[in-house]
C-alpha positions in Angstrom: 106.5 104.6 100.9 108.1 101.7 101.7 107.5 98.1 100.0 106.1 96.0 102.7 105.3 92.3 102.9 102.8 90.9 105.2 102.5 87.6 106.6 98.6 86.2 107.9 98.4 83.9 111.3 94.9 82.4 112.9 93.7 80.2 115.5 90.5 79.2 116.0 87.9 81.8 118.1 85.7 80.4 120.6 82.7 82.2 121.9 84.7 82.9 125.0 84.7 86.8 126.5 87.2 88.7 126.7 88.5 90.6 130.0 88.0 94.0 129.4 91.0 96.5 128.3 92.0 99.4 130.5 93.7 102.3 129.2 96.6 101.3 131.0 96.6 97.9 129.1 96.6 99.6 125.7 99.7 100.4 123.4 100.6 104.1 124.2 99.5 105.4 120.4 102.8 108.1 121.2 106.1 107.3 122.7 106.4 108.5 126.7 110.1 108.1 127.7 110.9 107.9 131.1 110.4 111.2 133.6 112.5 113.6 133.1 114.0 112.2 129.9 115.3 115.2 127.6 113.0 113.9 124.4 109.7 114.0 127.2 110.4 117.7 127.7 111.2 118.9 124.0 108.2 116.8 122.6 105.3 118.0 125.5 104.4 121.2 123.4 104.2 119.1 120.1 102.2 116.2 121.9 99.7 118.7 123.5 99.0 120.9 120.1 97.7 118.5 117.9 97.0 120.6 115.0 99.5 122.6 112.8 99.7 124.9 109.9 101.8 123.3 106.4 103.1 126.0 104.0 104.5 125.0 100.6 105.4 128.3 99.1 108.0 129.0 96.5 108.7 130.1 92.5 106.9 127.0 91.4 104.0 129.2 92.7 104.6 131.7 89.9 103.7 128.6 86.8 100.9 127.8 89.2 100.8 124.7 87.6 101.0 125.9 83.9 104.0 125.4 81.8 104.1 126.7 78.0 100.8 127.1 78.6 99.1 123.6 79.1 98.2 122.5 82.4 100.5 120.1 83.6 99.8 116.5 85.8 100.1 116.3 89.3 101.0 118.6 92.5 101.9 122.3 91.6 105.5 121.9 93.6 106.9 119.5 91.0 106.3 121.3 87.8 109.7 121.2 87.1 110.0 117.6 87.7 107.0 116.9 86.0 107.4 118.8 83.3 111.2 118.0 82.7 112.0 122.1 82.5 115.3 122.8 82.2 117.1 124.8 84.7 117.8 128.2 82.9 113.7 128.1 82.2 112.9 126.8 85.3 114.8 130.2 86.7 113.2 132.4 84.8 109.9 132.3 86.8 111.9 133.9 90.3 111.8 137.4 88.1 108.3 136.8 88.9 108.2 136.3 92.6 107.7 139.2 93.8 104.7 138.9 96.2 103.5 142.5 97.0 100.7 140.8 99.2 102.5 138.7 101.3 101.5 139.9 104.9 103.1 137.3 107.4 101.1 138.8 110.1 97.7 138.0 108.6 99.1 134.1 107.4 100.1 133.5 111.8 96.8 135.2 112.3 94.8 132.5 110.7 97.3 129.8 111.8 95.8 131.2 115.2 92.0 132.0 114.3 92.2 127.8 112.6 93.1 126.8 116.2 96.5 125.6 114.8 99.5 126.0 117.6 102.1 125.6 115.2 103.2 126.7 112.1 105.8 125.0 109.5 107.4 126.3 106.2 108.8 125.4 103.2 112.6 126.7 103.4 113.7 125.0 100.5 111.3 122.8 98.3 112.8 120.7 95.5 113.4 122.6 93.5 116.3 124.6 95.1 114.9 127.6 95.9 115.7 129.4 99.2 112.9 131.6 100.7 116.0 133.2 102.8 119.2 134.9 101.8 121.6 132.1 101.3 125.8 133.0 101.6 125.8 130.0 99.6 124.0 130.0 96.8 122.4 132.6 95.0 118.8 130.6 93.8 117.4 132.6 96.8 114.9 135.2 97.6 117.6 138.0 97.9 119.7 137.0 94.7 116.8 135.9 92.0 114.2 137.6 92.4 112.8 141.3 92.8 111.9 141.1 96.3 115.5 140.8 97.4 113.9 140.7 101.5 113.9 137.5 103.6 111.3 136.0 103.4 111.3 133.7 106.7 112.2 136.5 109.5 109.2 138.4 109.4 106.8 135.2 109.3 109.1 134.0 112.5 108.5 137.1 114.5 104.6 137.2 113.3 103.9 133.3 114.5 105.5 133.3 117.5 104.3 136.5 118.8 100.5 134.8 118.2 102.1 132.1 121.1 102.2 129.4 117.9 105.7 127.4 117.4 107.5 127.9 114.7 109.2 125.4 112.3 111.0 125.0 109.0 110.3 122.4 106.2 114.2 121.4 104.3 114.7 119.4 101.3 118.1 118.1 101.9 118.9 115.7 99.4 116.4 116.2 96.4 117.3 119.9 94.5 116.4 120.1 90.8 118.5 123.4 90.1 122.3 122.7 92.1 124.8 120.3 90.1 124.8 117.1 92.1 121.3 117.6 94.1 118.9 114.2 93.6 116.6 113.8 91.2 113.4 111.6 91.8 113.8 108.5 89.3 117.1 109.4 88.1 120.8 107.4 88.9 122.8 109.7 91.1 124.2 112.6 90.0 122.1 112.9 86.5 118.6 114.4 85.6 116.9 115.7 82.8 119.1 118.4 82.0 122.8 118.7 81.6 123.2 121.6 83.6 121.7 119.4 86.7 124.5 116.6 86.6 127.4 116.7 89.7 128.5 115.1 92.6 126.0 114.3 95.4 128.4 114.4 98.2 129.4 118.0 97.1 126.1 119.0 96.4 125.4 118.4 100.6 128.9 119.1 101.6 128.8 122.9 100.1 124.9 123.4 99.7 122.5 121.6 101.8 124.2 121.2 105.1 125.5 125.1 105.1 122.0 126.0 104.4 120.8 124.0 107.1 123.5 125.6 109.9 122.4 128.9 108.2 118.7 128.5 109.2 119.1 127.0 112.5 121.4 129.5 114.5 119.4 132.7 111.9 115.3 131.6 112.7 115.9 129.2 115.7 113.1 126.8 114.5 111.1 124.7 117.1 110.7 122.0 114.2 112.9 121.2 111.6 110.8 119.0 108.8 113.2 117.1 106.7 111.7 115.4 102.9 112.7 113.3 100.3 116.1 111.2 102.2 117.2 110.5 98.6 120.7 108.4 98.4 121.3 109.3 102.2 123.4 107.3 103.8 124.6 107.3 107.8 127.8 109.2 106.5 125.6 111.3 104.4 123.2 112.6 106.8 125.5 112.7 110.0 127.0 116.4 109.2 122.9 117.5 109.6 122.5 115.6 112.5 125.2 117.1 114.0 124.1 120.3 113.4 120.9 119.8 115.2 122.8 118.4 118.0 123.7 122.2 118.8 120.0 122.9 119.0 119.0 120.5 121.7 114.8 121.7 122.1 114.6 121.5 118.3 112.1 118.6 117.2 112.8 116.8 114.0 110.9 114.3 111.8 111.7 110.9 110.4 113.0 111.8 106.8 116.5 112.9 107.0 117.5 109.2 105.9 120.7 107.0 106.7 119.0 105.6 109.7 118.3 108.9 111.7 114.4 108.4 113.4 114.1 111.4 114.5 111.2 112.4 116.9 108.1 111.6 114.8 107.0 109.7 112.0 105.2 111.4 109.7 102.5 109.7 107.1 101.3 111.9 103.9 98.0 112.1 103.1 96.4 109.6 104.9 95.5 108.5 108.5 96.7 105.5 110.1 93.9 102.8 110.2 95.0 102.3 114.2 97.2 105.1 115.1 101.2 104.2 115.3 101.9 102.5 118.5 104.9 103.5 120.5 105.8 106.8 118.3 104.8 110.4 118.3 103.3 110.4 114.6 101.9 113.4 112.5 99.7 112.9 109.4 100.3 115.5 107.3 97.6 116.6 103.9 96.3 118.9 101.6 93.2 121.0 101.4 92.7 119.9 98.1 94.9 118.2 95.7 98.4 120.2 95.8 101.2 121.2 97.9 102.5 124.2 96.3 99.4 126.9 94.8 98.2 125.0 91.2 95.8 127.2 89.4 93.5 124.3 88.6 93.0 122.5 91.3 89.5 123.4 92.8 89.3 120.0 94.5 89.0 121.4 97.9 88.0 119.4 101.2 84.7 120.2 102.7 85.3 121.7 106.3 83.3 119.1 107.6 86.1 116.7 106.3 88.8 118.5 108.0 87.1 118.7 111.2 86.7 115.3 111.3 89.8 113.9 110.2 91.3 116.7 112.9 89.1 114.6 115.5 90.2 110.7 113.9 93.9 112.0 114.0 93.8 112.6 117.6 91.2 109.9 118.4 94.6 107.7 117.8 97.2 109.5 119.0 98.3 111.6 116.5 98.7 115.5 115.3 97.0 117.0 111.9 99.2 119.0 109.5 97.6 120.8 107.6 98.6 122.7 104.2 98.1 125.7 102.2 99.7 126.7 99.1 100.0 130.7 98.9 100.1 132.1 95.2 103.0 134.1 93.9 101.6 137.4 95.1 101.6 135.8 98.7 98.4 135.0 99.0 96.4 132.2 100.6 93.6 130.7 98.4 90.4 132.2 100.0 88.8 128.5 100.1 91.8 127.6 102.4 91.2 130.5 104.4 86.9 130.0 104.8 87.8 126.4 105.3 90.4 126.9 107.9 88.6 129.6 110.0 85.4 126.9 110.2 87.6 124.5 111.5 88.4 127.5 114.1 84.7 128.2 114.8 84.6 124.5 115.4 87.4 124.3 117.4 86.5 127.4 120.1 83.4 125.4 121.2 85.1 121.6 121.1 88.9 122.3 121.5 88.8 121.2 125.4 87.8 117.6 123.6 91.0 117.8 120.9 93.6 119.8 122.8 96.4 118.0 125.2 94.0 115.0 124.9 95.1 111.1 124.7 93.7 108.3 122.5 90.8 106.4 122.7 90.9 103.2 124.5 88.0 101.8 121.8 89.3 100.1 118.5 86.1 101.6 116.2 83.0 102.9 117.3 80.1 102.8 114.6 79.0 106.7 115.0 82.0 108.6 115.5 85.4 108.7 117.5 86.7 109.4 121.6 89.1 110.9 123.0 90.5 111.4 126.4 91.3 113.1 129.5 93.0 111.9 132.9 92.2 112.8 136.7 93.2 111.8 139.6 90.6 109.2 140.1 88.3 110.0 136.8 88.5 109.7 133.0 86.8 112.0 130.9 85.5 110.5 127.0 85.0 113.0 124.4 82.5 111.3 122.6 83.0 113.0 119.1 79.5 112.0 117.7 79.9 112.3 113.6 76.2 110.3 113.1 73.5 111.4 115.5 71.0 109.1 116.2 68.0 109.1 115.0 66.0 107.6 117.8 68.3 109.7 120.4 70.0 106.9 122.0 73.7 106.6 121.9 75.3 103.6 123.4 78.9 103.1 124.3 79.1 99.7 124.1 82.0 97.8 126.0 82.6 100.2 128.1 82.7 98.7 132.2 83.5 101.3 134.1 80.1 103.1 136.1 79.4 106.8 134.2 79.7 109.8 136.7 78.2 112.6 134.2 77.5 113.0 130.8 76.9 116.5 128.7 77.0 118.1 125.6 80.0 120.0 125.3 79.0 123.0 123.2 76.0 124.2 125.3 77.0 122.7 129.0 73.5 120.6 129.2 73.0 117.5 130.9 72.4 114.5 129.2 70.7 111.3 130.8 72.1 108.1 131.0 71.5 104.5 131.6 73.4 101.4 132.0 73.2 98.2 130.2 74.8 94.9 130.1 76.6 96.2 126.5 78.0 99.6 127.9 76.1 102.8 128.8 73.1 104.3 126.8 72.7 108.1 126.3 69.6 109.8 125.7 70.7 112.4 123.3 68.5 115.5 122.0 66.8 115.3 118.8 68.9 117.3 116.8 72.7 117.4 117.3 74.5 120.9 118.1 76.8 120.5 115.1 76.3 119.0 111.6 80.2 118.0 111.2 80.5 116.2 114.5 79.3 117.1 117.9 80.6 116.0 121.4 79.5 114.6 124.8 81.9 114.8 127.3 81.3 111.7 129.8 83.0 111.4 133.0 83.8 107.4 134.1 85.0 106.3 137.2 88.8 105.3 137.3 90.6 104.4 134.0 88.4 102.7 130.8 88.0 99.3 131.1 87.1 98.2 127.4 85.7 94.9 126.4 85.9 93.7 123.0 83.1 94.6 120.5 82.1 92.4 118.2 82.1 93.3 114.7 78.1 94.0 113.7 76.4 92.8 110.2 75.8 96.4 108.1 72.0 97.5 107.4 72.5 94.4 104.1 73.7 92.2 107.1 77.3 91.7 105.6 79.7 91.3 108.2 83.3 93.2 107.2 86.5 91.9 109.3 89.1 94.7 108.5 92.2 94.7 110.1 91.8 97.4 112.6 88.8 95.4 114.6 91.1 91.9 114.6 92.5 90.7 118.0 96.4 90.3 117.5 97.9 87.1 119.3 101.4 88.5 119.1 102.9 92.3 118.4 104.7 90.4 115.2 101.8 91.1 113.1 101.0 94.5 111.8 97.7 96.2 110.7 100.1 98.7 107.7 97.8 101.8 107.0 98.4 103.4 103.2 96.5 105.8 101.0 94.8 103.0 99.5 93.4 101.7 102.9 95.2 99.4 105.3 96.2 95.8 105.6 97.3 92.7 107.8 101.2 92.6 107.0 104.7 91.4 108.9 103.2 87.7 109.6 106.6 86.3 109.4 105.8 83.8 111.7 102.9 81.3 111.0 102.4 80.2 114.4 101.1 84.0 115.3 97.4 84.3 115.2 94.5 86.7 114.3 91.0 86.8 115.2 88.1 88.4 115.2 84.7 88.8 117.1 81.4 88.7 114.8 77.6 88.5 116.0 74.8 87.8 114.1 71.3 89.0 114.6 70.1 85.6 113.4 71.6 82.2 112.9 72.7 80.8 109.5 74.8 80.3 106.8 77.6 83.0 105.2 79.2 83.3 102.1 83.0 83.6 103.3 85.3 86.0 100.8 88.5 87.1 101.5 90.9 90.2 99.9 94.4 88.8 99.8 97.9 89.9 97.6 100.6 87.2 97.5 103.3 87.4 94.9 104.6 83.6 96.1 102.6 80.7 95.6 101.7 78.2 97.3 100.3 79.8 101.1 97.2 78.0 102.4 95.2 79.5 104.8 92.7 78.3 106.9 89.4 79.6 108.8 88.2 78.4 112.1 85.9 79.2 114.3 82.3 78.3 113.1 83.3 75.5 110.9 86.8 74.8 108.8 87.6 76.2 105.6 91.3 75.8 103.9 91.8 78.4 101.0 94.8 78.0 98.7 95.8 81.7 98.2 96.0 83.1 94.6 99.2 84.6 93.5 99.1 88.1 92.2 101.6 90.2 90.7 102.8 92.1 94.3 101.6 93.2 97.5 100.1 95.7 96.6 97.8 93.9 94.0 94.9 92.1 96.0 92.4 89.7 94.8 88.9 88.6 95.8 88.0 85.0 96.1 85.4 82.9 97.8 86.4 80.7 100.8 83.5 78.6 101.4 81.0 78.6 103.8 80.4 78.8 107.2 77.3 78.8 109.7 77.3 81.5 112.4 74.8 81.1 115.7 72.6 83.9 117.1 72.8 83.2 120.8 76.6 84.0 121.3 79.6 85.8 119.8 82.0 83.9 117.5 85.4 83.6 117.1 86.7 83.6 113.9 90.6 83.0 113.6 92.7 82.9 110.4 95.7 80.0 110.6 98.6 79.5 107.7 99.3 76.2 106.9 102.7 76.1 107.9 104.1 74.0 104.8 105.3 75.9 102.6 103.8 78.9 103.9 104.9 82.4 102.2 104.0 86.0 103.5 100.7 86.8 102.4 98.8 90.5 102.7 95.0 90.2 103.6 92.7 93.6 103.6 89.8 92.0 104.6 87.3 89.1 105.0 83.5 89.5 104.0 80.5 87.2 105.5 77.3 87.6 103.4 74.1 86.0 104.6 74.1 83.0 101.9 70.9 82.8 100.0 
């Protein structure tokens, strides 16, 4: 990923309430061009799927993770990598690809059964190696192995004649096996074996781009999924954008390199703490550890999990990619496929609440996630309820708008409802109709109006301020989402501000911590709001290496909301990344 710095503003919060949000009012969590705009017609298919089908198939299936027999580190695709296998070696495992129980019918049948509506491939992983007769290589399914048949064609014909898209991963720059293809961690043109040294520029000009024109006008893909933009430059990845310029309803991601954005952004292995505002954005993850098959790896996700990151994928305004990694013999690991067809089961009954849906107008909601429908002069919430409550009352708090009808999706039954001052109440049943997540579909007049919520003490009464429930005074500042969790970055500009709303169920003091990373000395920040607190901010060695300290002190009031706001000193002030702020009840 990207290095990013991140810059913290604040002003102070007063107890002041907010107007409420509409729909209308909130970032668009996926780009909508203008009507009639050529990218608003090729992307509606992809925006209304939501859920798609990741293959990583190729020799490295045939090691499975095992070279000269010892385990090796890491994801099964990048044995050869990882390992540092020379080429000639490396080749020796396609005379055993042969995969007898490869049935491409069954694979877009369960792509179907998982409620997936599109499917993507691996054409060419890493390490070189074609699933489709190449004219321009021979370190392809026809030429090195025993199977000699293509590979793609019949998995083409079986997905789209289940009504699912079809679409092609290609890794154009990075190739382990041709002279001149990048190497991760290597100077251009070199790697870990002799035979692996060339010319870059030669390597595209005579490899990867005729491979790319081959599998456009031969399969017709509805997605072409680029990886690893190695040493691309503009001039280096215009020949490949030209030749998807011939293939106008083709959609393309954001890793072809040299400056080319393609149609959606595409984050791995983790979910975006708020969504991406203003793209179309697609997280795509594993099952369990590994891309390609790896023998070992028996880490698998419950279905529960994928269910519910399915549901906080979509909740902001994104699609789910989601892999499996066939063995050599062509088959799917049978915990992907038990997995996959519960996330089916799940989806028959809820897939009205996921499908062709929009994002939900609420920052965070304590028991689960929402998404959203349109009318003509109605809203529907799909309340996706991952903690039923105990004493059968759900509320919706800062929601404005009058509720029309509430139910449970999966059986059809009404559900009483009440209002409040704080949003809506729901009288739920005792026990919920699903133990992953179960939904209530609401129906609100007009478009949500949203006020802010403030951030609640915990059942210890700590109070967490993470950067998805702050108030932003200016789009300059950025909540950045990453595996490790997600941050306030981009404050370039200490005049911005950032606040937050925190109630307390009784009055008194809090121990004030903060989580910050600044590799520059000399940043001061301050805290106002309920009190003043200036904190000199520790350097640390990048960042991405955060620190804990203590702040100080401040005294919150039970009667109304505060306002908390950070504010850099402006002197001398240098970016500084903050994960978040923690108020414990002081002894």
């Amino acid at each position: 990923m990207p290095f990013l710095r991140i810059l913290l503003s604040t002003a102070v919060l007063t107890a002041l309430v907010l107007p409420p949000r509409t729909l209308a009012d909130t970032p668009p969590a996926a780009s909508v061009p203008p009507a009639g705009d050529p990218h608003d017609a090729r992307m509606a298919w992809w925006r209304d799927a939501k859920f798609g089908m990741f293959i990583h198939w190729g020799v490295y299936a045939v090691p499975a993770g095992i070279h000269e027999g010892k385990p090796i580190k890491g994801i099964g695709e990048w044995i050869m990598s990882h390992d540092q296998i020379p080429v000639q070696r490396y080749r020796q495992y396609a005379a055993n690809f042969n995969p007898a129980g490869y049935d491409p019918e069954a694979w877009a049948q369960l792509a179907k059964n998982a409620g997936m509506r599109y499917l993507i491939i691996t054409a060419k992983h890493h390490d070189g190696f074609a699933l489709f007769p190449s004219d321009v290589s021979d370190w392809d399914i026809a030429d090195a192995t025993p199977w000699k048949k293509d590979l793609l064609a019949p998995l083409a014909g079986a997905t789209r004649a289940q009504g699912l898209k079809f679409g092609l991963y290609y890794s154009q720059a990075q190739d382990w096996v041709h002279p001149g293809g990048a190497k991760a961690g290597y100077k251009e043109g070199n790697g870990w074996d002799p035979a692996q040294q060339g010319n870059l520029d030669h390597y595209l000009q005579t490899i990867a781009a005729p491979q790319v024109g081959e599998i456009l006008d031969r399969y017709q893909p509805d997605i072409l999924w680029w990886d690893t933009p190695q040493w691309m430059t503009a001039r280096r990845a215009s020949p490949f954008a030209e030749l998807l310029s011939h293939h106008p309803d083709i959609i393309s991601n954001d890793r072809l390199g040299g400056g080319f954005q393609g149609d959606l952004t595409t984050p791995e292995q983790y979910i975006p703490s708020v969504g991406i505002s203003g793209k179309d954005w697609e997280s795509c993850m594993t099952i369990n550890d590994t891309w390609g098959y790896k023998s070992t790896d028996h880490n698998w996700k419950s279905s529960s999990t994928l269910i519910r990151n399915l549901i906080d994928i979509v909740s902001k305004g994104g699609n789910y990619l989601l892999n499996v990694g066939p063995d050599a013999n062509g088959n799917i690991p049978q915990e992907s496929v038990d997995r996959l067809l519960e996330v089916g089961a799940w989806l028959e009954t809820n897939g009205e609440a996921i499908y062709a849906t929009s994002a939900s107008p609420f920052k965070r909601l304590p028991w689960g996630r929402c998404t959203t429908r349109r009318g003509d002069s109605n809203t529907t919430l799909y309340l996706h309820i991952f903690n039923w409550p105990h004493s059968g009352k759900l509320q919706l708090r800062g929601l404005t708008n009058p509720v029309t009808s509430a139910s449970l999706l999966a059986t059809g039954t009404a559900v009483e409802f009440e209002s409040s001052d704080d949003g809506p109440v729901f009288n739920l049943p005792t026990r919920a109709p699903d133990t992953s997540s179960s939904t209530l579909k609401v129906t609100i007049s007009g478009i949500p109006a949203v006020t802010e919520i403030p951030v609640a003490p915990d059942s210890r009464g700590t109070i967490t301020l993470l950067p998805e429930d702050a108030i932003m005074s200016s789009p300059g500042v950025t909540v950045e989402s990453r595996r490790s969790g997600s941050n306030l970055g981009y404050w370039h500009n200490p005049k911005h501000t950032v606040e937050w709303l925190v109630e307390s169920p009784t009055s008194g003091k809090y121990t004030v911590e903060i989580e910050t990373a600044a590799p520059y000395p000399g940043s001061v920040i301050r805290l106002q709001g309920a009190g003043k607190l200036a904190f000199p901010v520790p350097k640390t060695t990048s960042y991405h290496d955060y620190t804990l300290s203590k702040m100080g002190e401040i005294h919150l009031n039970q009667q109304t909301p505060t306002r908390l706001r950070l504010i850099p000193v402006i002197d001398a002030w240098n970016p500084v990344n903050v994960r978040k702020i923690l108020l414990t009840p002081a002894p």
